[in-house]
Structures are given as structure tokens and as C-alpha cells.
C-alpha positions, 0 to 999 in steps of 0.5 A, spaced: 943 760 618 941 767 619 946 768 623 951 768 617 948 773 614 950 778 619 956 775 620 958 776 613 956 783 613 962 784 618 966 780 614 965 785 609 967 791 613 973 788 616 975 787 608 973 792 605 972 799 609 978 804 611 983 800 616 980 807 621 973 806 619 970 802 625 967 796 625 961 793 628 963 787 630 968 791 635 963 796 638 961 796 646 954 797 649 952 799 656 947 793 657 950 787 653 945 784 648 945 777 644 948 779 637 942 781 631 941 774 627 941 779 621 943 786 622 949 788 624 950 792 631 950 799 627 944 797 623 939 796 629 941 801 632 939 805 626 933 801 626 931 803 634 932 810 632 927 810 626 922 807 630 923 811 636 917 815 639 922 821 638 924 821 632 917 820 629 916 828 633 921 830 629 917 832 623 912 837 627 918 841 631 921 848 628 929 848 625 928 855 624 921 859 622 916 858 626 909 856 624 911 858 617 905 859 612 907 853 606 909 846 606 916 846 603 920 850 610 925 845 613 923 841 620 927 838 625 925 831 621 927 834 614 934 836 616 935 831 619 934 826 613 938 831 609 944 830 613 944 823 613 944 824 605 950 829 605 954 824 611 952 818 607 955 820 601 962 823 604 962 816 609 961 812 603 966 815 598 971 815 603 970 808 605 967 808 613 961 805 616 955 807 613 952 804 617 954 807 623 954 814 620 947 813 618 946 811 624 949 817 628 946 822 623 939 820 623 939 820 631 943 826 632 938 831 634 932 827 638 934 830 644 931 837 640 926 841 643 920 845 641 922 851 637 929 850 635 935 854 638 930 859 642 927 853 645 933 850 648 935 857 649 929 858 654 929 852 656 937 852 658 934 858 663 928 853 666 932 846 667 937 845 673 943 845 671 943 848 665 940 844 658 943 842 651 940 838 646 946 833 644 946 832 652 938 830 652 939 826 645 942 822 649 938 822 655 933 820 650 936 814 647 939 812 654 933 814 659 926 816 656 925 812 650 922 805 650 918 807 657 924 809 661 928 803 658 932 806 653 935 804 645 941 801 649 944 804 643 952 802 641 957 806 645 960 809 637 953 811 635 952 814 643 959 819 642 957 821 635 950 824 638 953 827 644 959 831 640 955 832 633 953 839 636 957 846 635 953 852 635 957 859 634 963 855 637 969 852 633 966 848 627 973 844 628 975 844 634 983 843 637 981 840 642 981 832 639 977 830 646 971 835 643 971 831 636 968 824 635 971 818 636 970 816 630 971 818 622 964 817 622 961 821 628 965 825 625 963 826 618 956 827 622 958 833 625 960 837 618 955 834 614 949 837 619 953 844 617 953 843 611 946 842 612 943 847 615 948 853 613 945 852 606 938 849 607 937 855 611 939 860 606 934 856 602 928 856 607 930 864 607 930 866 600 923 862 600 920 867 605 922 873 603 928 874 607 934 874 603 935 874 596 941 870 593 944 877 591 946 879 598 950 872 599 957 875 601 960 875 595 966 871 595 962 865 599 959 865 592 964 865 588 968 859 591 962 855 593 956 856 588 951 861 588 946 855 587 943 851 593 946 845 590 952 847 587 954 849 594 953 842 597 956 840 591 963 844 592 962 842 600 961 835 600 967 834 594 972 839 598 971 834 605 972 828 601 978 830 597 981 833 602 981 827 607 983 822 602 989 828 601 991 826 609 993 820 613 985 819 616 988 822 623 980 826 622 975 829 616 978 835 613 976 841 610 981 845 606 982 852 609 980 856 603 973 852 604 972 853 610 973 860 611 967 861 606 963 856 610 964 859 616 963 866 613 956 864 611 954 861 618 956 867 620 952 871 616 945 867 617 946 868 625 947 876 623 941 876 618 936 871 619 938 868 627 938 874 630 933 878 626 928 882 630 923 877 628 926 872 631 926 877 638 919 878 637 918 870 636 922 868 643 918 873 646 912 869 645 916 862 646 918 863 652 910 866 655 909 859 652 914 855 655 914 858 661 907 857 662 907 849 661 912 849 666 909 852 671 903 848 669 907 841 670 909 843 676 903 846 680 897 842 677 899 837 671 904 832 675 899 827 673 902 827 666 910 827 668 912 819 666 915 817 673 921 815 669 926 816 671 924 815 678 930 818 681 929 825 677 925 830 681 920 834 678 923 839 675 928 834 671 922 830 669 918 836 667 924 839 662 924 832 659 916 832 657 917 839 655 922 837 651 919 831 647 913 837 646 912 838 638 910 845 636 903 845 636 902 840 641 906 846 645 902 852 643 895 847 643 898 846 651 899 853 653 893 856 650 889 852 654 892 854 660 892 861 658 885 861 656 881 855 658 876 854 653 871 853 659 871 861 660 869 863 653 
């Protein structure tokens, strides 16, 4: 009697969504499961990551300032939330999988370290072979989580994850093989732009680094000089501009675009780059490092022994990795200053 439930939910999709939207009953897994009795695929793995350890970790690791003095500043956690809003909206006007979306977007940065982009940075330094977020996200999902077993997550949740991520690279980029499989992978990874570029600026007007009247101008003019209107702006342009195209991917018009890509560049200028932000990497990498260093030497014990296969050092950037910031910083400063000694 349940299992019509989810049945009808996929009946729903395969009338109602988009012809290019992808379906759930169509989608893969690495280990093949019985089919939910009520949710459909994309559903429970939204489910699975809500309930995760690491997602839980999300509300005490840094989007940008580090240990800021008041309530309101954005965390991993909130971010993340805001950027399954703004993709909810779009897939949802557009007619795609909600549910996938919501699924991707509220997965797409569990593989996130301590300390935002200057943990990884640092830990990019440590890890053999280098580390990226995206890559551990899915790492995460695959091998950490669930003590070694992992979330078994869809292979359309999984792609989404991995190509969600741009850095100061090309926000859409030519290569098709560097975008999502899906429209709703896709839509993901603009709306984690559109998120961050303008929830940043808000968090830096709130510090004091930033007032609204040094905004270039013209990104202004087009977007809105308001947090709100500029979302607003953005999340109309991409829905419009896509239903405007055949659906051969998420668009964005160029004069839009333009501006967007102007304020990114701004934030990295003024706010990512500031000397501050050198000051505070100074202090993340003693504390990394320390950690590190510790784990390897005289702390193995705390290292999961998955996956055993991994060595120790791959098994040590997993933990540090999943570390929040203030578990991090309580970490470090017993190692650099036992409290035995005073």
C-alpha cells in the first residue's frame, strides 16, 4: 500500500517535470538498494544527508570570518541553507527536480574544512595529492560517513556535489564536461554564487568592512543596492534567461552576468585578500599544523581505522577535515599549551 505512494511521486515527475529534469526513478547508485516504500530516490538522499554527522558539523565551521563577535554572521550551516532556498526557487520555476536539487545543494559542502577557504588552502599544502572540498564532500558521502560505510547517495546527487565548486575559476565554464550532468546540479552551482557573493557583502557591511556605498556602481545600478534586491535581480534573470533557451543548460544573461562576476571579484579584492584574512591564515596554519603533526606522532588512536586501506596521513586530513572550528582551536591549544603545565 506504501509502495504506491512512491510510485505515485514518480508518476508526478515523469507528467509534470520539464522533458530535461531528471527523474528519479531513472537514477543509478554505486551499491544497488530496494526502492524506498515512500520516498523517492532523490528524496532519501536528502534525507541521509540532513541526518549525517557532517552535516550536523556544518553550523560551527567558518564561511568567511573567523570567530566573529555576534550571532548573525553566516556559517557553512547557514549558507548552506540559503543556497538551497535560492536553487529550490529557480528549479522549482523552471520545472526540474526539487527534489534532486534540494538534495545537491544541501549536500554540496560536507567535505568542507575548518576555517573556510584558508583551511582548505592549508590543508591543500598537507594532504598527499593535494585537497579539495568538492572531492572530499564526496569522499564523505562515499567513505567516511556512516562509520566507513557511507550514504550510498544517487549518482545525480553525487556528480552535482563534485561539480558544484568554482573558486576564481570561470563561473560557467566552456567545457560541458566541468558542468553538472543535470539542470539541477547545475542551477546548484549558480545559486551557491549567487548565495555567497551577496550574503558576504552582507556579513561585511555588519563588521564594518564594507559600506554599501563602496559597491561598484554599476553592479548596483543593474542588481539592487539591497541584499534582497540583488538576489531578487539574480534568481529572476537565471530563470528567465533559461526558459528564454531550449534547456541545453542554466543561463544567465551576459549584462547580469558581467556584474556578478564584477562583485566576485570585488569580495576577493577587498574582503578575501584583506590584510586581516593574511593575519588569520598565519594563526590557521600554526593550528592546523599542530594537529596534524600531532595525529601522526602521538594521537593515532583517534584516527578511524576507515578506510583501512588509506594511510595515515590521508586518514589524518579526513579527521581534520571533519574538525569544526572550535573543536579545531580547543584541539591545537592543548597541544601547544597543555594545561598540565600551568
Amino acid at each position: 500500500m506504501t509502495e504506491s505512494i512512491r510510485k505515485n511521486l514518480e508518476l508526478r515527475e515523469e507528467r509534470f517535470l520539464h522533458p530535461r529534469a531528471a527523474r528519479s526513478n531513472r537514477s543509478t547508485r554505486q551499491k544497488k538498494e530496494k526502492p524506498p516504500l515512500i520516498r523517492t530516490a532523490f528524496q532519501r538522499d536528502r534525507d541521509r544527508i540532513i541526518h549525517s554527522k557532517s552535516f550536523r558539523r556544518l553550523k560551527r565551521k567558518t564561511q568567511v570570518f573567523i570567530s566573529p563577535q555576534g550571532d548573525h554572521y553566516r556559517t557553512r550551516l547557514t549558507h548552506t541553507l540559503e543556497v538551497s532556498q535560492i536553487a529550490r526557487t529557480i528549479a522549482k520555476s523552471l520545472n526540474l527536480n526539487e527534489d534532486l536539487t534540494e538534495a545537491i545543494a544541501l549536500g554540496h559542502d560536507l567535505g568542507h574544512t575548518p576555517f573556510g577557504h584558508m583551511g582548505e588552502e592549508i590543508l591543500d599544502e598537507l594532504a598527499p595529492g593535494g585537497f579539495r572540498h568538492y572531492i572530499q564532500s564526496l569522499r564523505v558521502i562515499d567513505k567516511l560517513e556512516y562509520e566507513g560505510k557511507g550514504l550510498n547517495l544517487t549518482n545525480e546527487v553525487r556528480d552535482g556535489i563534485l561539480k558544484h565548486s568554482k573558486g576564481e575559476g570561470p563561473i560557467l565554464p566552456r567545457e560541458r564536461d566541468h558542468l553538472p550532468l543535470t539542470l539541477e546540479g547545475q542551477v546548484v552551482r549558480i545559486a551557491d554564487l549567487i548565495a555567497y557573493i551577496n550574503h558576504d557583502i552582507d556579513d561585511a557591511i555588519r563588521a564594518g568592512l564594507l559600506q554599501t556605498r563602496e559597491l561598484p556602481e554599476p553592479s548596483v545600478q543593474i542588481l539592487g543596492r539591497t541584499f534582497s534586491k540583488r538576489i531578487d535581480t539574480l534568481v529572476k534573470d537565471v530563470i528567465h534567461s533559461t526558459l528564454q533557451s531550449d534547456y541545453d543548460c542554466i543561463h544567465i544573461s551576459p549584462r547580469v552576468f558581467g556584474e556578478l562576476n564584477r562583485l566576485r571579484d570585488f569580495l576577493f579584492d577587498r574582503i578575501y585578500r584583506r590584510e586581516k584574512a593574511r593575519e588569520d591564515r598565519e594563526k590557521i596554519n600554526t593550528v592546523i599544523r599542530a594537529i596534524y603533526r600531532d595525529l601522526l606522532s602521538h594521537n593515532q588512536k583517534l584516527l578511524p581505522p576507515y578506510p583501512p586501506e588509506d594511510p595515515l596521513p590521508v586518514r589524518a586530513i579526513d579527521f581534520i577535515a571533519g574538525m569544526s572550528d572550535n573543536y579545531a582551536i580547543s584541539f591545537a591549544m592543548e597541544i601547544l599549551f597543555p594545561r598540565h603545565l600551568f
